[in-house]
Every structure is written in structure tokens, then in C-alpha cells.
N, C-alpha and C positions, 0 to 999 in steps of 0.2 A: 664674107658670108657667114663664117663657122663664127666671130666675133657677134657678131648680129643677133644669130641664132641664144647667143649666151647669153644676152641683155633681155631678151623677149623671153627667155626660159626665165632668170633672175627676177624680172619685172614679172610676170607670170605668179612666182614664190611668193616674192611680197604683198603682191593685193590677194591671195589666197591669207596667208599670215594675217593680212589687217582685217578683212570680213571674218574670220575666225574670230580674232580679240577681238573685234566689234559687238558679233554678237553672242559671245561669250560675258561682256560687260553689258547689254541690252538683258540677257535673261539674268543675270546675275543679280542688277538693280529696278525690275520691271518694278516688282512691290513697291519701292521708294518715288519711284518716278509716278506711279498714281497716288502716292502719299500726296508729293508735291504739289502737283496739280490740284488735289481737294481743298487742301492747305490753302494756294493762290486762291481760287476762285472763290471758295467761303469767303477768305478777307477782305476780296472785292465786293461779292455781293451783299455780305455784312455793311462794310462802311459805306456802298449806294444805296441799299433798300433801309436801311436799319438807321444808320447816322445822317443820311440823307447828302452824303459828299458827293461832289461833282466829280467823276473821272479820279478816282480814288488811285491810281499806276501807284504810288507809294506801300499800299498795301498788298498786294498781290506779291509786290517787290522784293517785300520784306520778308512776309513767308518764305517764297522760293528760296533765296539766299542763305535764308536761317536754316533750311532745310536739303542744302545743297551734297550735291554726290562727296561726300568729306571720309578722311582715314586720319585717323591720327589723335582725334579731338574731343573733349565731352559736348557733346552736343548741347547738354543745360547750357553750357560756358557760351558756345557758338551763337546761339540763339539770344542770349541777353546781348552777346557783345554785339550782334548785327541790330537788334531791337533797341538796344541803348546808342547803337551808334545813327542809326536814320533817323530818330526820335531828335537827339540831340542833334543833329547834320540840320535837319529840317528849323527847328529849331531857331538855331544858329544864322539862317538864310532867311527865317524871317523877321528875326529881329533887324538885321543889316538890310534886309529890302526896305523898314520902313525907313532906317537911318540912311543908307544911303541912295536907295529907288532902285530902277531893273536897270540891265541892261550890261555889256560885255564885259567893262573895266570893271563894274561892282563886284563880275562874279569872280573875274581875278582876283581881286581883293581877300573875298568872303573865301577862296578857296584856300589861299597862302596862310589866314588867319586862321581856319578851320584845320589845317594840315597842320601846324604848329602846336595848337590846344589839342588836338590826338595824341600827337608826340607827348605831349606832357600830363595825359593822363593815363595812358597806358602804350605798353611798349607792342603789342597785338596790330599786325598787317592787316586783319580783315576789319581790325574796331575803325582803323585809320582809314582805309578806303571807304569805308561805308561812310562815316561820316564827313568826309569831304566831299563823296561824290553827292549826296544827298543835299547837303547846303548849296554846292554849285547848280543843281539840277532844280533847286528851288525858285533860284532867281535866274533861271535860261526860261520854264520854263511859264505860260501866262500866269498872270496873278488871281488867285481864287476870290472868291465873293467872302469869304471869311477870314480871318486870322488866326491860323495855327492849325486848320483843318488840316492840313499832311503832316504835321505834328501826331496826330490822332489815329492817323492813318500808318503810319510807322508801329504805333502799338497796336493796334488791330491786326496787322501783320502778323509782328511777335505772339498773340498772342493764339491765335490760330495754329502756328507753329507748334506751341505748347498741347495747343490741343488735339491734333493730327498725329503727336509723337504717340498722348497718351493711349487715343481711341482705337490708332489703329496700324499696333503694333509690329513691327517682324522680328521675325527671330532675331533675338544679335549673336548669338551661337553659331551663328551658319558659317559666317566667315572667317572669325577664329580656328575655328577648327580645320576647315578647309588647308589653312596658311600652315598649321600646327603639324598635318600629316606629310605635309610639302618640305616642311624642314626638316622633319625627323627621318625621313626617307634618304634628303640629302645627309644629314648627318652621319645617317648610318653607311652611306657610300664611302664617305669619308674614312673613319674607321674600318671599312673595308680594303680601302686601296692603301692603308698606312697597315694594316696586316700585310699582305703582299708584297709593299713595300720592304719591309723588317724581316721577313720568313726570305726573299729571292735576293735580299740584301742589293737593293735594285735604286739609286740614289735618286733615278728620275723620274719614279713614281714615289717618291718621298719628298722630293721637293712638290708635285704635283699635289699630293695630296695636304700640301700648306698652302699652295694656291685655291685648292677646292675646301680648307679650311676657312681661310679669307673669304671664299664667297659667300658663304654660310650667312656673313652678318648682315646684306640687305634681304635676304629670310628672314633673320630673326628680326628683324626692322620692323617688315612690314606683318607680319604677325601682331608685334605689338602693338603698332599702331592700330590693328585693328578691332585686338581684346578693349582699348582704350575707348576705341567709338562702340563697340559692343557695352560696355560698361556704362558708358553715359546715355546710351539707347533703353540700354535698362533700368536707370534711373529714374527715367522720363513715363516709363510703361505701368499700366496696371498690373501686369505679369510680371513685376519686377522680384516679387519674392523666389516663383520658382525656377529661373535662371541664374538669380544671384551665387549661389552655392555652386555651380559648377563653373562661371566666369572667374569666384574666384579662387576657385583651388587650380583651373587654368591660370591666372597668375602667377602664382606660388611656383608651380609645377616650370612655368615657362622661365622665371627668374634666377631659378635652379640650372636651369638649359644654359642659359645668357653664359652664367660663370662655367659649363663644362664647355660650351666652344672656344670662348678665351684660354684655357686650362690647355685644350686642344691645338690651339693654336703652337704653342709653347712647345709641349711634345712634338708635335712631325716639325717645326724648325730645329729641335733639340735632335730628332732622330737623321732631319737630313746630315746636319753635320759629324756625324757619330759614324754614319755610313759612308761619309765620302773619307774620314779621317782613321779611324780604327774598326779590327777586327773582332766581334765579340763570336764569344762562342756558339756552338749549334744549339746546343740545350739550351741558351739565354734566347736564340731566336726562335724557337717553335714556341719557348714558353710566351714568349712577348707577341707574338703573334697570334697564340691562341688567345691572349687577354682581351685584344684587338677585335677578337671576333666577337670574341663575348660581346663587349660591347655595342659593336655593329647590331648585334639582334635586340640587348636589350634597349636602345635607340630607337629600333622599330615598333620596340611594344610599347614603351613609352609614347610614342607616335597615335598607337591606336587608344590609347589611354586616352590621350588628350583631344583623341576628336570623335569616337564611340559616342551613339547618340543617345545609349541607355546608360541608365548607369553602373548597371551590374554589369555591363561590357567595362566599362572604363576600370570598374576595381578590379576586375577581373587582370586586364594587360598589365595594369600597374601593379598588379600582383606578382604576376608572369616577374617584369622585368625588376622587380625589388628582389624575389628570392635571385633571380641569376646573379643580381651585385652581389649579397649577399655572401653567396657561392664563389665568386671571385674573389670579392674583397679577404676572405680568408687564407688564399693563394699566393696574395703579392709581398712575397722577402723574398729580395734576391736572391738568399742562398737556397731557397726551398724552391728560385724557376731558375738557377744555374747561374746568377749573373755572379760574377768575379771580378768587374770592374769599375771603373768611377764612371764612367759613360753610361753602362747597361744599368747601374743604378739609380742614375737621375732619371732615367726610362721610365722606371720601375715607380719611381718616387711621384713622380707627375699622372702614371695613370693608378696611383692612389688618390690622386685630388682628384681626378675625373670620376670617379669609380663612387667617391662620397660624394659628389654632385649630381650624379644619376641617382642614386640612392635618396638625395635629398627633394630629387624629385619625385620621386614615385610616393610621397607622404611622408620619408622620416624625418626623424628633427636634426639636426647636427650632433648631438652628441650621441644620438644611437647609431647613426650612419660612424662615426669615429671609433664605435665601440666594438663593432663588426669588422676594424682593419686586424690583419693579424699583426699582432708588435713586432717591430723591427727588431729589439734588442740591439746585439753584437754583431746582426749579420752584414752589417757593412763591413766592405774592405778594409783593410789596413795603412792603405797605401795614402785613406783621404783620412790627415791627422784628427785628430777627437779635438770637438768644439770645447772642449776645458781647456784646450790649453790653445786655443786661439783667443788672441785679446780681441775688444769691442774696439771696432775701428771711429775716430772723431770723423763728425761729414764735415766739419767746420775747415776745409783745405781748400785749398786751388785746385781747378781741374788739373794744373800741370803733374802734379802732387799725385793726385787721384789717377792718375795713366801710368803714373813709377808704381804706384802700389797695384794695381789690376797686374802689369807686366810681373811683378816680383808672385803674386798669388796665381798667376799663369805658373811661371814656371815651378811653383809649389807641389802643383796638380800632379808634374810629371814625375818630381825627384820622392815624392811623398815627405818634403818635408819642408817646412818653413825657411826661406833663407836666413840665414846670416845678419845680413842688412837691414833686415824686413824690421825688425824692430826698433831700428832706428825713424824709421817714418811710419809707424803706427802708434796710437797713445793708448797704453794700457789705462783698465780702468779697473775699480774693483768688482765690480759684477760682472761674470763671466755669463758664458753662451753654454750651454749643455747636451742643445739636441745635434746631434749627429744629421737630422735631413737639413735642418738648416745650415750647416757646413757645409752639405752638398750645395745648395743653391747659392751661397755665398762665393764659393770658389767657379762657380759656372756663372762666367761674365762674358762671355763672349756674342762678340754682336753677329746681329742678323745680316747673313748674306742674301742680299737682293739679288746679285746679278742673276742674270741665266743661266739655267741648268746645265753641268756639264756633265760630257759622256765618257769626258777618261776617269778613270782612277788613279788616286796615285799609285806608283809602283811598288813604295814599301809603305807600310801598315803596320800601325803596333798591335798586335793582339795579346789580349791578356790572358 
């Protein structure tokens, strides 16, 4: 009975869940779905009252389709490739109706040969379907009193399409933005629980917040996808000038994001293994922790930046969260947030890239965002040898090769010093390396541990 009760409670959640997203996507796309509709029924009544075609189903067809619930797409692109593709389908069906007459084998035929000339003119799923289903549905369905009239009837379609996008417009802003404060919210979760993580020295909210990194990317997907159909929405509009200017510093702004969550990525994979392996000091983790936060917030402003419906809202946040990097970025040398080791350094080092990615979003350029970090100089350790005197390694080896040399700069990491042997499977060259962060990230090769979070520690810890 208690089993019963659990499936009628669970079946209960889910059609509550599906009538929510139902009509959450109902009001979402009301506007478009009466686009549609004007769209079909103009290019029917056009091509019956106007062209004087019988039963015109091609045209209506072609609108809709052309104008279908899409993310991802330019809409100009969609619309030709749906209008070019029933045009030529039709086409296609009628040439082979008069060469080879109606009726089932023919459409077999006309279908195999039409799916083949798709494939070979363009590699596009929706250009293919249209135009196969079109020629097939030519010769299924009777034959018209003219020649080529659903030919006509295909751009009629299309061309309605074009003209529904231009007249009467919607916002392409709405959904951008919407998707924009969704991600940066999560984002900023992210860097929250990866403070947390670092400040409680707590490995399984460290591993967690690289799984809740990973999630981040079908956000920033479908975001994009969506500035992409906002983009081509506005191409098509009369209104295209005064939207343009903020879809594309949305762009820019979002491009910026792309590379801090990969950046991101990197660090809480880098911190879980740091926490499960060595201890760093107290000072290196309040400082590292408070950078963390920083960030969290300026994530959030950037968030309101990117979806603010004025625009002296939007300079405003992206104001906000520029000076906070700004403010940060002056901050991060290890020896001025306490780090003393090769671990707490690469910390340090990676939420410099993220720190100039945020920055790069909020408007700067790259090289003012670079000019804002405070210099490293000397403050790295001693322990991770100075990139002069490491030779440039050839890629030109075996992977066998290449696993002896990661094992021998493994254990480099620890001794602070280059082995012995190491030189014999490395080929000097004459241009040497210089920068000391790229040392760092040369000697951190260590791979990503997938497995599942564990809850021991080990029992001894090197701390520096």
C-alpha cells in the first residue's frame, strides 16, 4: 500500500512538473505561435485568391516550417534552407512525375534520388528532409491542372516567412537574457561552494563543485543558442538597429564567460586534488577563499549586466563587477595571500585567468585586463625550478617516451629539482622558456580523477 502510495505521490510530481513546463513554453512562445499562424494562412490565401492555385498545402507548409519553435539557428539561413529546399523537392517531383507518371515505385525512386542530390548539396538535416519530403509528397499526392504550381507555392511560403519575421517582430532579447541570469547565478554557486570548499578544506565539496562546474556547459549552450536565434531574429526585423548593439556586446560579454568556466573547470579539478593530497596554510586559505567570493559576486553582477533591460542598468552592474576584478586582480601574488607552495600557487595562477576573463567581460580589452594583474616577479617558491634553466621539451616522441618524462618531472615537483637522467630524454634546444607561471603549468600534469568522491584522507599530508 505505502509502495503504491509512492508512485501516485511521484506520478502526481511529474504531471504537475510537465503542466508547469508546458505552460511556461506556451506563454514563453505565444507571440511566435501567432506569427506562425499569419505567416501560414497569408501564403495560403495569397497563393488561392492571388495566384489562383488549387489547395495550395505547400504554401502554408512552407511558412510554418520556415518559422518553426527553433534555438540555435539564423533564422535568414532556416528559412532559405526550408524555402530552397520545398522549392527545389517540388521541383524535383515534378520533373520525374512527367518522366516517370504517379504512383508508389515512382515515389520510391524520386525519394532515394532526391535524398542523395540533398546529401550533395548541402550537409544541413532540415535542407535534406524538406526536400525529400516535398518531392515524395509531390508524386503521393493528385496531380495539379498545371505544371510547377507547388513549385510557386513553396516560394510563396518562403516568402511570407520573410515577411512575418520583418512586420512583426518580437523581442530577440527576451531569451538571451533570461538564459544569461540562469547561468551566471549558477556560476556564481559554483564559486561559492569552491570557497567553502578551500576555506573548510572539505574535498567533497570540492570535487562537487567540478561536477557543478561541468554542469555549467549545457547553460552556457543553450544561452548561446539562443543569442544565435536572437541574432538572426534581428536581422530579419525593422527594429534591427536598436537591439543590435546590446545582442552584441551580449556576445562578447558571453564569449568571455565560455573561457572563465573552462578556466574554472581546471581550478576546482586542480583544488580537489591539492585538498585530498597536501596541506596548505591557513593564510593561503582564507586568502583563496576570499578571492572565491569575490568572484561569486562579481558573477552575479555580470549576470545582471547581461540581462538588465536598460541600459544604464547593464553599465551600471558591469561597472559594479569590473572595479571588484579590478580590486582583486591587484591581490593575487602568492606571497602577498600566504601561498608557500607549488600546489597553492597553481591556485593562485588559474584564478588569475579567471579574474582576466571576468574582467574581459565586463568591456575590457585583454591587454588592460593583463595590465591590472599585480606582477608575479620572484614570488614564487623556490622549490619549482626557474623556466631558464628547463630545456624546451621535443613532442616529436612516443607516448612510451612521453610517460618516462611526465614520471621523472613528477618527481622534480617533489625534490625541487630536475633529475639526473632527465636530461638524457629531453632535447635541449636553443630558445629557452622564461616565465616562471608556465613552469607551473608544465610541471602540473597530472590527470583528472574521475572516480567517486572519497571521504577518507590520507593520513600523512605534506604541508608546506
Amino acid at each position: 500500500m505505502a509502495q503504491f502510495a509512492d508512485i501516485l505521490r511521484t506520478t502526481e510530481q511529474n504531471t504537475r512538473q510537465f503542466v508547469r513546463e508546458g505552460l511556461h513554453r506556451v506563454r514563453a512562445d505565444f507571440f511566435q505561435s501567432v506569427q506562425i499562424v499569419a505567416a501560414s494562412m497569408g501564403a495560403w490565401l495569397f497563393a488561392e485568391r492571388v495566384l489562383g492555385h488549387h489547395e495550395p498545402i505547400f504554401a502554408p507548409v512552407a511558412a510554418l516550417v520556415s518559422l518553426g519553435y527553433v534555438s540555435g539557428a539564423k533564422h535568414a539561413r532556416r528559412i532559405l534552407e526550408v524555402s530552397f529546399g520545398v522549392t527545389l523537392g517540388i521541383l524535383i517531383g515534378d520533373l520525374l512525375l512527367i518522366l516517370l507518371g504517379h504512383g508508389t515505385w515512382q515515389a520510391a525512386v524520386v525519394l532515394f534520388l532526391t535524398v542523395i542530390v540533398a546529401r550533395f548539396i548541402d550537409k544541413g538535416i532540415i535542407f535534406t528532409i524538406q526536400l525529400s519530403f516535398q518531392a515524395c509528397f509531390t508524386l503521393l499526392l493528385p496531380v495539379p491542372d498545371d505544371a510547377f504550381t507547388r513549385s510557386f507555392d513553396g516560394i510563396v511560403g518562403g516568402a511570407f516567412a520573410f515577411l512575418a519575421m520583418y512586420l512583426m517582430p518580437r523581442d530577440p532579447r527576451k531569451n538571451p537574457r533570461a538564459r544569461a541570469i540562469a547561468l551566471m547565478d549558477a556560476f556564481a554557486k559554483v564559486f561559492q561552494l569552491s570557497s567553502e570548499a578551500i576555506r573548510y578544506y572539505d574535498y567533497n565539496k570540492a570535487y562537487q563543485s567540478l561536477l557543478d562546474a561541468r554542469a555549467l556547459q549545457p547553460l552556457y549552450d543553450a544561452c548561446r543558442g539562443d543569442l544565435i536565434t536572437a541574432q538572426g531574429m534581428n536581422d530579419l526585423s525593422w527594429k534591427s538597429r536598436k537591439n543590435r548593439e546590446e545582442l552584441e556586446r551580449l556576445a562578447k560579454t558571453l564569449a568571455a564567460v565560455d573561457l572563465a568556466i573552462r578556466n574554472d573547470r581546471v581550478l576546482n579539478r586542480r583544488m580537489a586534488s591539492t585538498i585530498r593530497h597536501v596541506q596548505l596554510r591557513s593564510a593561503a586559505l582564507v586568502s583563496l577563499s576570499k578571492a572565491l567570493d569575490e568572484l561569486s559576486l562579481a558573477s552575479q553582477s555580470i549576470g545582471l549586466g547581461m540581462s538588465a533591460p536598460k541600459k544604464e542598468e547593464r553599465e551600471h552592474y558591469m561597472k559594479k563587477a569590473q572595479d571588484r576584478m579590478v580590486r582583486l586582480a591587484g591581490t593575487l601574488n602568492p606571497h602577498y595571500m600566504g601561498v608557500a607552495s607549488f600546489e597553492g600557487e597553481s591556485l593562485v595562477l588559474m584564478l588569475r585567468l579567471i579574474v582576466v576573463d571576468f574582467m574581459e567581460a565586463t568591456g575590457m580589452s585583454h591587454k588592460e585586463a593583463l595590465d591590472k594583474l599585480m606582477p608575479l616577479g620572484e614570488a614564487m617558491t623556490q622549490h619549482a625550478p626557474s623556466t631558464s634553466s628547463l630545456p624546451v621539451i621535443d613532442l616529436h616522441v612516443s607516448s612510451e617516451e612521453m610517460e618516462a618524462r611526465a614520471a621523472e618531472m613528477g618527481a622534480a615537483t617533489v625534490t625541487g629539482t630536475v633529475p639526473e637522467n632527465a636530461s638524457e630524454n629531453i632535447q635541449r634546444q636553443p630558445d629557452q622558456l622564461h616565465t616562471r607561471s608556465i613552469n607551473i603549468m608544465l610541471f602540473e600534469n597530472e590527470e583528472e580523477n574521475t572516480s567517486q568522491p572519497r571521504t577518507d584522507r590520507p593520513s600523512q599530508v605534506r604541508r608546506d
